[in-house]
N, C-alpha and C positions, 0 to 999 in steps of 0.2 A: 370335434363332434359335439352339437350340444346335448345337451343333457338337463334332464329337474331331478329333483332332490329323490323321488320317488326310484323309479326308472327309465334307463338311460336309451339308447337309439343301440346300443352296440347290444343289448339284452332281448331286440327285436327280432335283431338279425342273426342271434344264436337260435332263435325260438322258431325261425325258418328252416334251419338247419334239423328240426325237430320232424318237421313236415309232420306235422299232427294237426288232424282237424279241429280240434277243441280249442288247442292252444290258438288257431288264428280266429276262428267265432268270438273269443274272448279277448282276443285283443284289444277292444273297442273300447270295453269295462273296464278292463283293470288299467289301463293308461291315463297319466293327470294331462298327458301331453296336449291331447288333442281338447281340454278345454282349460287349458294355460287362457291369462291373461294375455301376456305375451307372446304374439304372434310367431316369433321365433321355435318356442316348443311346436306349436300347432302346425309349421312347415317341418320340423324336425319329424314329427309322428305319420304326416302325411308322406313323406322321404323313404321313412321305415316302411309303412305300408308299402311302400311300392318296392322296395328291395325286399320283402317278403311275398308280396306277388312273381319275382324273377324266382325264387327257389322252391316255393307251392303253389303253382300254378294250377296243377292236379288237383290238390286240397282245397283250393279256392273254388272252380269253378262250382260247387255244390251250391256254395255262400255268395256265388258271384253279385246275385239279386240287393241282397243285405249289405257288401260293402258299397256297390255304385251308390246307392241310395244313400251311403253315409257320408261317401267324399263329397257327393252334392251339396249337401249341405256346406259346406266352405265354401260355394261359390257366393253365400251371402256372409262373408267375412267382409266389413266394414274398411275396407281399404278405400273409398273415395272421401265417405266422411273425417277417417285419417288423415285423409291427403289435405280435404280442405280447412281440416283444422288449425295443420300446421301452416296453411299456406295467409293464414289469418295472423300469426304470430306477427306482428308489428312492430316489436322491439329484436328484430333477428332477419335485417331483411337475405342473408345470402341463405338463410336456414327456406324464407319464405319462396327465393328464385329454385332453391332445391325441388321443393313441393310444387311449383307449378311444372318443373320437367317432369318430374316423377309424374304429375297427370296425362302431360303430354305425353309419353311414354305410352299408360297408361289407353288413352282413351284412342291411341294408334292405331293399337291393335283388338280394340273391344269392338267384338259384333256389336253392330244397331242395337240387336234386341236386349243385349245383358245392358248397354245403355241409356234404354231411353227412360227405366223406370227411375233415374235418378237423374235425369235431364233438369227439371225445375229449382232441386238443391241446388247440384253445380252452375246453372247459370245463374241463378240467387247467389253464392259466392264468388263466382267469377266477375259479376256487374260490382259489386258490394267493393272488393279489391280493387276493377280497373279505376273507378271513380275515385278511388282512395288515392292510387296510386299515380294518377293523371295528375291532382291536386298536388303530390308531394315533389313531381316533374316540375310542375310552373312554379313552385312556389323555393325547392330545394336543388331544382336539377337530375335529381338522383332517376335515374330511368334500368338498374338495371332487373327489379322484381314485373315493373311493367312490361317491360320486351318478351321474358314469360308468359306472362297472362296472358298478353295479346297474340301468341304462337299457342295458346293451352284454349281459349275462345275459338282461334281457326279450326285446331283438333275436332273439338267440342261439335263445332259446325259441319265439319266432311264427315263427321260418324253418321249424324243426327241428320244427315239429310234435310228431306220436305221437313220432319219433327219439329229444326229449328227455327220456320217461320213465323210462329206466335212471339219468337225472343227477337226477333231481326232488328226491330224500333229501339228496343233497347240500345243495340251497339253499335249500330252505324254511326250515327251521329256522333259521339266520341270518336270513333275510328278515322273519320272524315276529318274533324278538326284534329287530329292527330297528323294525317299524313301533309293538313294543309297549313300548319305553322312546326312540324317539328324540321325544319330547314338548315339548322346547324349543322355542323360538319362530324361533330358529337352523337348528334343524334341519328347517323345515318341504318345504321343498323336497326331503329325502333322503327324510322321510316321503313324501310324495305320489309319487314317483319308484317307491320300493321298494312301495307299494300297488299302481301299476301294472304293477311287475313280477311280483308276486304274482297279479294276475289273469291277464295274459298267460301263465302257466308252465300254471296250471288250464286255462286253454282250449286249450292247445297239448298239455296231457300226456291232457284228455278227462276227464270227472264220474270214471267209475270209478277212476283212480287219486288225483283231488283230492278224496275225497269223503273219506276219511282226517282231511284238516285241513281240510275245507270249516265245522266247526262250528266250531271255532277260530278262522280267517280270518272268519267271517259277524262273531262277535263283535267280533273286533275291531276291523272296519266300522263296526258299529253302534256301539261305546264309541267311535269316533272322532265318527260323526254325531254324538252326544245329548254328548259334553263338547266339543265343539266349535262348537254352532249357534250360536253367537255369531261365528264366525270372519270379520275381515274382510274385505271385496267381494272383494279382492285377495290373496286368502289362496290361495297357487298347488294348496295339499291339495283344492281345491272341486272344479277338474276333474278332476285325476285320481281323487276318487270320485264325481265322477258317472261315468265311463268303466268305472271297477273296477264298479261297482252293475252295469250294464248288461252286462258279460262275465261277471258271477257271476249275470246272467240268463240266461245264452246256455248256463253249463252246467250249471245247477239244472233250469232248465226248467221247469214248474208249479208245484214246492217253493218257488221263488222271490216267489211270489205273497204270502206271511207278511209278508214284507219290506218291501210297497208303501207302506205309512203312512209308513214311518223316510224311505225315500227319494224319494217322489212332490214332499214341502213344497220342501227345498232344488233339485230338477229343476226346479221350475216357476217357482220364481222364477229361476231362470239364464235360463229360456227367456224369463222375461217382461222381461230387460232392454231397456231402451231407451233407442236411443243418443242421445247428446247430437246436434245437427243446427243449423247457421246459415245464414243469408245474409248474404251478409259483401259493402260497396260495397267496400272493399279488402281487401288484406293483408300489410298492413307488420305486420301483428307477430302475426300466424301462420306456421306452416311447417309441411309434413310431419313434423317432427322432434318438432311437438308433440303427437302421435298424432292429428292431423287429414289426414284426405283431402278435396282437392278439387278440383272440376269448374266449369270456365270456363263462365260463361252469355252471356257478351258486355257489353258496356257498364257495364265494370269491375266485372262483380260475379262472386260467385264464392257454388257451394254447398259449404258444407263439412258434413263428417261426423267425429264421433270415435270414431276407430276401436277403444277401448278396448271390449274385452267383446264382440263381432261373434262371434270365435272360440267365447267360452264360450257365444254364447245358442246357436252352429250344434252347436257339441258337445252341448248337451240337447237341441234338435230331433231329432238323430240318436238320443239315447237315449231318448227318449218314441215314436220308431220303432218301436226293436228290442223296447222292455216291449208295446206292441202285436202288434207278430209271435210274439213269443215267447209271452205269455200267454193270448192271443185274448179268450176270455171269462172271463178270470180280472181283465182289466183294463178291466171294463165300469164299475164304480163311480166310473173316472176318467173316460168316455170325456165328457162332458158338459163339465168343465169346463177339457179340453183341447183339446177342439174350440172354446170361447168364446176360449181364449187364438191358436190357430190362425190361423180364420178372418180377422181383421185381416192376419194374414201374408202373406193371398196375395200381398198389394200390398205387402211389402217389396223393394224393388228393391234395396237395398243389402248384398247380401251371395247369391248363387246358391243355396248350400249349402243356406241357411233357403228360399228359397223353395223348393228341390227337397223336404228333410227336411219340410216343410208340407202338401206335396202329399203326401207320402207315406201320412204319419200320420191324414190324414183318410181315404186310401184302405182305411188299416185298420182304423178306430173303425169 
């Protein structure tokens, strides 16, 4: 439990136990917590407040007006400027790949509106690092605080909508020369990261403004698909283009439809993975650890599933979705032998996603 030197979190929670009015009105005052340095006290206090709202509830609602109006206040607790400060630290790069998750995290889940009023900081510090941190790629190799940014810049962009069209100039153009020499076998993951950020930025900034680099971006999709269709099962560049194919569907719109041959072959085999499945009388020498799941049937046996690839086949059902919504009948040529792939699906039980994305898709062929 933490605690400051004053008073503790466990002196709050006796003081609830009071259910006296005075004592919670004064809460506020006589506590160092809630204006600690240290963020830690200040979530400690706000903690206690809320386990004293569970046992004076009654007491409370008089005050109710007075505390909302105080916790408000924390919503402007300085946690972005945190973030980017640490993410600025230069001599600490795995402390700096910490802080751009932490953002990502972060800007995931933050309404538009709690973000926009700090949109121009954070992409002042996010342009300021990738620039820094491209440099330190070509010049030292090292790519793994950039893989961050460039996934904390996507975040940035699908919060911020239309908002982030005044920044758009800024990052393409690194992004672009990014996906378009980082070709090593090293770097596959920075590529498939920055492809997806690259889609995210065009759907958040809307066709009109990405339509600019849409013929640029399109090609370099496709020079990825066709010198890469050899690419291992496990090649992490797979999903995030089948994901970018399906957002460069969402803002092409029927123009998208040219594209269907390049990227229908590697969709449909994602979709058509099938996962490895046992019945196992023990398992002494399986584990969860082995990317198997399994479920107890009783008299020592067990069914297992490998969970390897579940995700990728649910990510192409969703994107054999959205090419149906979005194309209608521009995507009739396929409808025939996505529906034979389908139909089997209704009955996968191992995995919701797929059976929902299943149901979908047929709803729309």
């Amino acid at each position: 439990m933490l605690c400051c030197p004053a008073i503790d979190v466990p002196v709050y929670l006796n003081m609830a136990n009071l259910k006296n009015k005075y004592n919670i009105a004064n809460i506020f005052a006589q506590t160092p917590l809630f204006t600690a340095s240290d963020w830690k006290y200040r979530h400690a206090g706000l903690m206690a407040l809320s386990a004293i709202g569970e046992g004076c509830h009654q007491q409370m609602e008089g005050i109710l007006n007075e505390i909302v109006n105080f916790v408000l206040l924390f919503l402007q607790d300085p946690v972005i400027a945190a973030l980017l400060q640490t993410m600025e630290d230069q001599g600490n790069q795995r402390v700096q790949a910490h802080a751009a998750a932490a953002l990502i995290n972060f800007t995931e889940d933050c309404p538009k509106s709690l973000l926009i009023p700090y949109l121009d900081n954070l992409v002042k510090h996010l342009h300021s690092t990738m620039v820094i941190k491209l440099q330190e790629l070509i010049q030292k190799g090292t790519k793994l605080v950039l893989e961050q940014v460039v996934t904390s810049i996507a975040s940035v962009a699908d919060t911020a909508e239309e908002k982030f069209v005044p920044y758009y100039d800024l990052f393409m153009p690194s992004l672009k020369h990014i996906v378009e020499n980082a070709v090593q076998k090293e770097l596959r993951l920075l590529r498939g990261k920055t492809i997806e950020c690259i889609s995210l930025i065009g759907l958040a900034v809307g066709k009109e403004k990405f339509m600019q680099d849409a013929s640029d971006v399109m090609q370099l999709l496709l020079k990825t698909q066709t010198d890469f269709s050899d690419l291992e099962d496990d090649d992490p560049q797979i999903s995030y283009m089948i994901s970018a194919w399906a957002r460069m569907c969402k803002i092409l719109g029927k123009e998208f439809q040219q594209y269907l041959p390049v990227v229908m072959g590697p969709l449909m085999k994602t979709a058509s993975i099938k996962p490895e499945v046992a019945l196992l009388d023990n398992m002494e020498n399986m584990s969860d650890d082995d990317g198997w799941e399994f479920v107890n049937l009783g008299d020592q046996q067990s069914f297992g599933i490998k969970t390897a690839g579940l995700e990728e086949k649910a990510t192409a059902c969703q994107m054999l979705v959205c090419y149906a919504k979005e194309l209608k009948e521009g995507f009739v040529e396929y409808t025939e032998q996505v529906v034979k792939l389908m139909v089997p699906l209704l009955k996968f039980y191992f995995h919701d996603d797929i059976l929902l994305m299943n149901s979908t898709v047929q709803m729309e062929t």
